[in-house]
PDB file of N, H, CA, C and O in Angstrom:
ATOM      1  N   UNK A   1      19.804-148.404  40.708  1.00  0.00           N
ATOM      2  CA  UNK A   1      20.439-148.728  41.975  1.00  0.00           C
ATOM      3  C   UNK A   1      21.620-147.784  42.185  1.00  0.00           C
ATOM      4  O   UNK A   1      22.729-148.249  41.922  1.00  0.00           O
ATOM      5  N   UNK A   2      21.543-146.532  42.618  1.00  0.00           N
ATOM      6  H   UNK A   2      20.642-146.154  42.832  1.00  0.00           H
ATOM      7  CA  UNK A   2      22.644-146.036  42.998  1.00  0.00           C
ATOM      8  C   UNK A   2      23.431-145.814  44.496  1.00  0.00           C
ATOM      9  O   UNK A   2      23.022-145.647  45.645  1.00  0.00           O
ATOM     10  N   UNK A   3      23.936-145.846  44.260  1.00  0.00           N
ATOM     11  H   UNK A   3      24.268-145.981  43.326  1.00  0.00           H
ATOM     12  CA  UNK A   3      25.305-145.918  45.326  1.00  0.00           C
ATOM     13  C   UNK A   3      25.717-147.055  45.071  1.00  0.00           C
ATOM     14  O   UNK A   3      26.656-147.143  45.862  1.00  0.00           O
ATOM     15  N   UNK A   4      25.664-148.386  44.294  1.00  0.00           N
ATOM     16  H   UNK A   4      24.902-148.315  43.651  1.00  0.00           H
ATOM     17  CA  UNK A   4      25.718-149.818  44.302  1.00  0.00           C
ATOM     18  C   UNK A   4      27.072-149.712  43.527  1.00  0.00           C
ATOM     19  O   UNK A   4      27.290-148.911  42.618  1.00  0.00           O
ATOM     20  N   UNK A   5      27.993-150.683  44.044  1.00  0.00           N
ATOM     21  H   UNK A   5      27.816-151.334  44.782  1.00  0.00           H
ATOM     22  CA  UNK A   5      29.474-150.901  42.855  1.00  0.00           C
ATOM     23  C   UNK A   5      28.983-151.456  42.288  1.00  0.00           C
ATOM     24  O   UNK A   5      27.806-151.801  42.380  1.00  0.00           O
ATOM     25  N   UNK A   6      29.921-151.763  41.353  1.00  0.00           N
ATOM     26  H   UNK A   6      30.878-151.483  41.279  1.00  0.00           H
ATOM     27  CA  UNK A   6      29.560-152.503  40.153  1.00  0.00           C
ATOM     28  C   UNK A   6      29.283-154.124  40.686  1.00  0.00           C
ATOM     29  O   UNK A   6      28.231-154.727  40.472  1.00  0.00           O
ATOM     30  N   UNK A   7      30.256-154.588  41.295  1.00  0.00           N
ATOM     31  H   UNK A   7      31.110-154.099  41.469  1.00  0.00           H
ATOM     32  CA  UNK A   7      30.689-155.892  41.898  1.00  0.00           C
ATOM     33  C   UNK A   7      29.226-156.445  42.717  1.00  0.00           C
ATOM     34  O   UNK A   7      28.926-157.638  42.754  1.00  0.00           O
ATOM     35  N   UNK A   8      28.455-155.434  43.305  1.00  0.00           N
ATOM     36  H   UNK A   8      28.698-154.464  43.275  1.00  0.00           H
ATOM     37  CA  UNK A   8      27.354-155.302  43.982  1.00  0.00           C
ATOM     38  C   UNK A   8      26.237-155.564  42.855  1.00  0.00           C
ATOM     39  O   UNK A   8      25.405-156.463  42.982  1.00  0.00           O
ATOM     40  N   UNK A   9      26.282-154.748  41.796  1.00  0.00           N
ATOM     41  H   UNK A   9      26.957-154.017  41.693  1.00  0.00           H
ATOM     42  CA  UNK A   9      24.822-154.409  40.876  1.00  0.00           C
ATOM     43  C   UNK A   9      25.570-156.429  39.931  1.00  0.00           C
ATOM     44  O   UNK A   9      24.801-157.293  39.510  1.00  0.00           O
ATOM     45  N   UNK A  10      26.791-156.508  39.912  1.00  0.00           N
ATOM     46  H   UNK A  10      27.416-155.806  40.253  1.00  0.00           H
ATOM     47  CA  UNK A  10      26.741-158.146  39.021  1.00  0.00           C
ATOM     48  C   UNK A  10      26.340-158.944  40.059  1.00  0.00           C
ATOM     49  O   UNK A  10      25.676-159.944  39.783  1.00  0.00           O
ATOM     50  N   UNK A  11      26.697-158.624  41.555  1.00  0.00           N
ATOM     51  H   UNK A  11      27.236-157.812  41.779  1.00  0.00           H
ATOM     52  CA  UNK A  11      26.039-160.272  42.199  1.00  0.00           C
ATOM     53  C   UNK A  11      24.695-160.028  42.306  1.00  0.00           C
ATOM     54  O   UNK A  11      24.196-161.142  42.467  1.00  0.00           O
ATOM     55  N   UNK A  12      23.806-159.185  42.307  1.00  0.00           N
ATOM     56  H   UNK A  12      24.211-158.280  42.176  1.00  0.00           H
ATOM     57  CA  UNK A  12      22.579-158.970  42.293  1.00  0.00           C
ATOM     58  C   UNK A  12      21.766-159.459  41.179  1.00  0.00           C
ATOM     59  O   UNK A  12      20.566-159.731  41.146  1.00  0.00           O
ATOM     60  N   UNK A  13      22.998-159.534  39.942  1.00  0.00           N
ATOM     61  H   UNK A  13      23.973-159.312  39.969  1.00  0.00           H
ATOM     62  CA  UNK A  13      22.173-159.522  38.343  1.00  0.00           C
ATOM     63  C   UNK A  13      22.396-161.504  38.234  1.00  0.00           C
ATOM     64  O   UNK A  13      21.606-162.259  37.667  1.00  0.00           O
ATOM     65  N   UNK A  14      23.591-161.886  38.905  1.00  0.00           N
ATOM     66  H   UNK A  14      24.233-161.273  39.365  1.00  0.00           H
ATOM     67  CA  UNK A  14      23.942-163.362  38.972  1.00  0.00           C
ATOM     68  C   UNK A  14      22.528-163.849  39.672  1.00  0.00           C
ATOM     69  O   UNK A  14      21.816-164.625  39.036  1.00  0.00           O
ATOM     70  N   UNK A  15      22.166-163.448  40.830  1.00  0.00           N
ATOM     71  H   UNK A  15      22.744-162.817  41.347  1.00  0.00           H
ATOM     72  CA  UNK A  15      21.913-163.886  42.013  1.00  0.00           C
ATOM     73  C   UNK A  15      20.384-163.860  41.442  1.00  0.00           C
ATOM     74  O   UNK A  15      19.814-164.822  41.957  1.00  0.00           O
ATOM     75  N   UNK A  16      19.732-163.345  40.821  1.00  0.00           N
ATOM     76  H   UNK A  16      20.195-162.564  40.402  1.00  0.00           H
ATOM     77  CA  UNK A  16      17.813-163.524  40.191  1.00  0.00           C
ATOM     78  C   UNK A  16      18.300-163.933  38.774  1.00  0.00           C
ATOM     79  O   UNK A  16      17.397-164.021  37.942  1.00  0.00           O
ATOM     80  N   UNK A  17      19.312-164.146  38.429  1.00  0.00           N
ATOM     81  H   UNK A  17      20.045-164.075  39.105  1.00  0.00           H
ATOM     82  CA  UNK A  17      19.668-165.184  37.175  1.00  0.00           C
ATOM     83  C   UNK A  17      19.057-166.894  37.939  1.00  0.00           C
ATOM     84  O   UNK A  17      18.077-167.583  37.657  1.00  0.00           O
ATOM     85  N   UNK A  18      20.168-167.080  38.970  1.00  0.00           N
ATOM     86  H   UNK A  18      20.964-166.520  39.200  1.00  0.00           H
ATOM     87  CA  UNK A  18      19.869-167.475  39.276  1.00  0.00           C
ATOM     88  C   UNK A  18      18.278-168.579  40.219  1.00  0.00           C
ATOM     89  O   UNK A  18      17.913-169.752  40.307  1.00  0.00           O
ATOM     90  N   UNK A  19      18.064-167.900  40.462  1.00  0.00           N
ATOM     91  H   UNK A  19      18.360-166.947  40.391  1.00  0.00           H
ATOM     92  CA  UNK A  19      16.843-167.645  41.316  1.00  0.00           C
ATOM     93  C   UNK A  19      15.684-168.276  40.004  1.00  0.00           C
ATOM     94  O   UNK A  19      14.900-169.225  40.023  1.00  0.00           O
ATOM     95  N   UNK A  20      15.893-167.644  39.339  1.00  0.00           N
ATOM     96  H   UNK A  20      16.530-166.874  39.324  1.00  0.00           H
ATOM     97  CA  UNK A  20      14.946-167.500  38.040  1.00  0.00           C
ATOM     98  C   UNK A  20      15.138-168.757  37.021  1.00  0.00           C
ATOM     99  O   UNK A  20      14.342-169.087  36.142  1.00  0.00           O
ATOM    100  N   UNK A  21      15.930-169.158  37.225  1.00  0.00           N
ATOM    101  H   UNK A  21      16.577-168.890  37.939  1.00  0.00           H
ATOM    102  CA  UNK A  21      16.206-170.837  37.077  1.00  0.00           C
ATOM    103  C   UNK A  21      15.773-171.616  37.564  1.00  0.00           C
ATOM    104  O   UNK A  21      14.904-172.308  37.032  1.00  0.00           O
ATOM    105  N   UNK A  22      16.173-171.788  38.656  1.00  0.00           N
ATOM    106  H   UNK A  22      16.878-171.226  39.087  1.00  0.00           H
ATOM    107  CA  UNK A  22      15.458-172.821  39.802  1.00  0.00           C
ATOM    108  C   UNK A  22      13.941-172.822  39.667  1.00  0.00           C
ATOM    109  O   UNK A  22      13.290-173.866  39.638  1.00  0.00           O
ATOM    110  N   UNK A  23      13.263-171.275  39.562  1.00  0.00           N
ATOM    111  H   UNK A  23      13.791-170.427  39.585  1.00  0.00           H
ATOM    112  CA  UNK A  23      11.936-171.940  39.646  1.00  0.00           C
ATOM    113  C   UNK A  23      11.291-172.003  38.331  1.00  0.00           C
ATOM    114  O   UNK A  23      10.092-172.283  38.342  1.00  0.00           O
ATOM    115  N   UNK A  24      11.864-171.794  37.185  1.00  0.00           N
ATOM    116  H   UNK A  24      12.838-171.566  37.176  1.00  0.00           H
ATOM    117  CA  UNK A  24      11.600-172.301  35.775  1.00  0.00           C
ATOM    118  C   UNK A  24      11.785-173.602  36.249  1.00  0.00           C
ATOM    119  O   UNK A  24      10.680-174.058  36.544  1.00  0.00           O
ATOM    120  N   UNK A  25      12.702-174.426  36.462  1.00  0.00           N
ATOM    121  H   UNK A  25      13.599-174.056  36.223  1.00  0.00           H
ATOM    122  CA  UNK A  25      12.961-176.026  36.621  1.00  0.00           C
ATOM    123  C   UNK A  25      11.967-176.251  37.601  1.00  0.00           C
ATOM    124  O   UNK A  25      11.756-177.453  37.440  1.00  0.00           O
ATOM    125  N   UNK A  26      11.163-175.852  38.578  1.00  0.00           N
ATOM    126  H   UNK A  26      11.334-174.875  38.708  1.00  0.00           H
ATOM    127  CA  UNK A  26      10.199-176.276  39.355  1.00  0.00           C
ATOM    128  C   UNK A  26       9.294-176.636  38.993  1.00  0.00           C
ATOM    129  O   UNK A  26       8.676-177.684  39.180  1.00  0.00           O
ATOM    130  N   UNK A  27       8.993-175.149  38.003  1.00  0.00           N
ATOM    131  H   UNK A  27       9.494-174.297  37.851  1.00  0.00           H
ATOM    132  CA  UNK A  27       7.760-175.543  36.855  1.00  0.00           C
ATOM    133  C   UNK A  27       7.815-176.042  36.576  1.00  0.00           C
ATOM    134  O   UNK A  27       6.965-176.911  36.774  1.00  0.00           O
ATOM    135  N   UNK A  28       9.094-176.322  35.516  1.00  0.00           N
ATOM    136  H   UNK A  28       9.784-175.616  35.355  1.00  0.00           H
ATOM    137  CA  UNK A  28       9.076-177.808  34.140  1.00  0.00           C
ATOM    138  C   UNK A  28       8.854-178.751  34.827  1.00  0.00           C
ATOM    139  O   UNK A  28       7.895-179.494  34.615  1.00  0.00           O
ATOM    140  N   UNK A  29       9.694-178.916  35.794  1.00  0.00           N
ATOM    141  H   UNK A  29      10.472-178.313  35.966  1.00  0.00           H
ATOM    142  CA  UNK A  29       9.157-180.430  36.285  1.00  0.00           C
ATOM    143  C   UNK A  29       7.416-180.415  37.396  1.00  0.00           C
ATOM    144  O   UNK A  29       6.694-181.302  37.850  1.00  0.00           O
ATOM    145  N   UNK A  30       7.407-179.725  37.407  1.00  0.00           N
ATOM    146  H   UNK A  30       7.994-179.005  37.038  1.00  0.00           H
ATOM    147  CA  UNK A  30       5.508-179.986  37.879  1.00  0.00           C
ATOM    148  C   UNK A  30       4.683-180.036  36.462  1.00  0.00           C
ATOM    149  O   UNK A  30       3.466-180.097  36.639  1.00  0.00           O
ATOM    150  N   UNK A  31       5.091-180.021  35.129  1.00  0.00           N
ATOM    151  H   UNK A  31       6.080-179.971  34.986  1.00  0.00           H
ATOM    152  CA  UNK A  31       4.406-179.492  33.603  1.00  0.00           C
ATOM    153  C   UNK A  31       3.879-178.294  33.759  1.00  0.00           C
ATOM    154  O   UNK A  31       2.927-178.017  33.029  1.00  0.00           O
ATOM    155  N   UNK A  32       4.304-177.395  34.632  1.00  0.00           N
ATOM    156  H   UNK A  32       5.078-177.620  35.224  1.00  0.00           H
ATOM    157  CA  UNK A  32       3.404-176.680  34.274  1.00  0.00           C
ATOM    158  C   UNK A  32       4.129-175.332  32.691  1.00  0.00           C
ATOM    159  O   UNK A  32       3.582-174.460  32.015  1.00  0.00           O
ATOM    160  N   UNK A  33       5.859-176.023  32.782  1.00  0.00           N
ATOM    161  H   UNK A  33       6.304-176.731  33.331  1.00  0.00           H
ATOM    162  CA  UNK A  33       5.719-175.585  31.356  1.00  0.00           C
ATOM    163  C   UNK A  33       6.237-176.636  29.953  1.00  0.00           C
ATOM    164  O   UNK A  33       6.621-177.785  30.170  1.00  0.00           O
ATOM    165  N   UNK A  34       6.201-176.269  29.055  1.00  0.00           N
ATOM    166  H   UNK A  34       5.889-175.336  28.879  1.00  0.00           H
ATOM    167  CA  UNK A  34       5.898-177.389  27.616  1.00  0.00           C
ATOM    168  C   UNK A  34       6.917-177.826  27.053  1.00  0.00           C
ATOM    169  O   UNK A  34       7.894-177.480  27.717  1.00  0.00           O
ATOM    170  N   UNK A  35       7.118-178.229  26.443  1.00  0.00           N
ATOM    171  H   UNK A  35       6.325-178.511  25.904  1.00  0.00           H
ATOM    172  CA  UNK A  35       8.558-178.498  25.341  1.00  0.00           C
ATOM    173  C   UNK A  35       9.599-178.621  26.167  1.00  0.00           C
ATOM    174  O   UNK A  35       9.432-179.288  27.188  1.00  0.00           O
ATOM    175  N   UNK A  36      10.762-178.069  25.930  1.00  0.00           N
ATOM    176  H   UNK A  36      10.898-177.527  25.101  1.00  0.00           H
ATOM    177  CA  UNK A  36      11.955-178.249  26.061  1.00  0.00           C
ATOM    178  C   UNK A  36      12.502-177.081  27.254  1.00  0.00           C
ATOM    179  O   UNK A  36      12.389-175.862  27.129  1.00  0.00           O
ATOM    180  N   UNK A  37      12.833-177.469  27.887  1.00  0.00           N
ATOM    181  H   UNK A  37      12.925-178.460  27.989  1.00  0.00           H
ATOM    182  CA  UNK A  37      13.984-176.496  28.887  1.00  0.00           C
ATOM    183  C   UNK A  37      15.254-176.265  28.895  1.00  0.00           C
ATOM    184  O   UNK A  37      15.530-177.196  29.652  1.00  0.00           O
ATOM    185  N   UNK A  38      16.253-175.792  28.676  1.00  0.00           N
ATOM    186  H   UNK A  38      16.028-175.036  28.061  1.00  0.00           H
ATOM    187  CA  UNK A  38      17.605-175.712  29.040  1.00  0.00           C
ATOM    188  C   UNK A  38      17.618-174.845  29.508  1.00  0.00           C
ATOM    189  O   UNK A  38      17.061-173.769  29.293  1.00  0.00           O
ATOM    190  N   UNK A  39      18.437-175.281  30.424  1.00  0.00           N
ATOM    191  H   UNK A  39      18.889-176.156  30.599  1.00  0.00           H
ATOM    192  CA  UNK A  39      18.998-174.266  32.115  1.00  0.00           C
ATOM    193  C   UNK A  39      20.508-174.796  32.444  1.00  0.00           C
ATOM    194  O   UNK A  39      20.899-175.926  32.736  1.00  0.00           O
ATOM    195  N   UNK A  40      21.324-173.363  32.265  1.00  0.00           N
ATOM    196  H   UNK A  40      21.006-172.445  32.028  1.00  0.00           H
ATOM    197  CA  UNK A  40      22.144-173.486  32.797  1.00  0.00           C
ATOM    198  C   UNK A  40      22.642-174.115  34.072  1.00  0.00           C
ATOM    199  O   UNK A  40      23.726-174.696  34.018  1.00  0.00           O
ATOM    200  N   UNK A  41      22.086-174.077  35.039  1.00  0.00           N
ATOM    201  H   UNK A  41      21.206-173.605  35.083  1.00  0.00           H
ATOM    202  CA  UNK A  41      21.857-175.173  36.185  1.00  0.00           C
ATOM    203  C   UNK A  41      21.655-176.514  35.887  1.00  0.00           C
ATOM    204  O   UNK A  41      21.248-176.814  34.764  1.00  0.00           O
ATOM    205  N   UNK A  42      21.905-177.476  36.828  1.00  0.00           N
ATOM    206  H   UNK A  42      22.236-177.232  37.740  1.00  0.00           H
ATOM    207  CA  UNK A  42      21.924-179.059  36.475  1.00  0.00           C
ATOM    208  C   UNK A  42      20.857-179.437  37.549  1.00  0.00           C
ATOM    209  O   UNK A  42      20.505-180.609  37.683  1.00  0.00           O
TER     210      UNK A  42
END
């Protein structure tokens, strides 16, 4: 990603952190994954 500040390339790296949570927890809770989850999110 160039031309990107830094401040730009961390909310981008927060922001599909994010993202990427939520639909892990979508899954878990439909089963479609196994065992145990922890997610920073509540």
């Amino acid at each position: 990603m160039i031309g990107k500040s830094i401040v730009e390339r961390a909310y981008y790296l927060m922001k599909l952190g994010r993202v990427f949570e939520e639909r892990a927890k979508e899954e878990y809770m439909k089963g479609n994954i196994s065992g145990f989850l922890h997610l920073v999110i509540s």
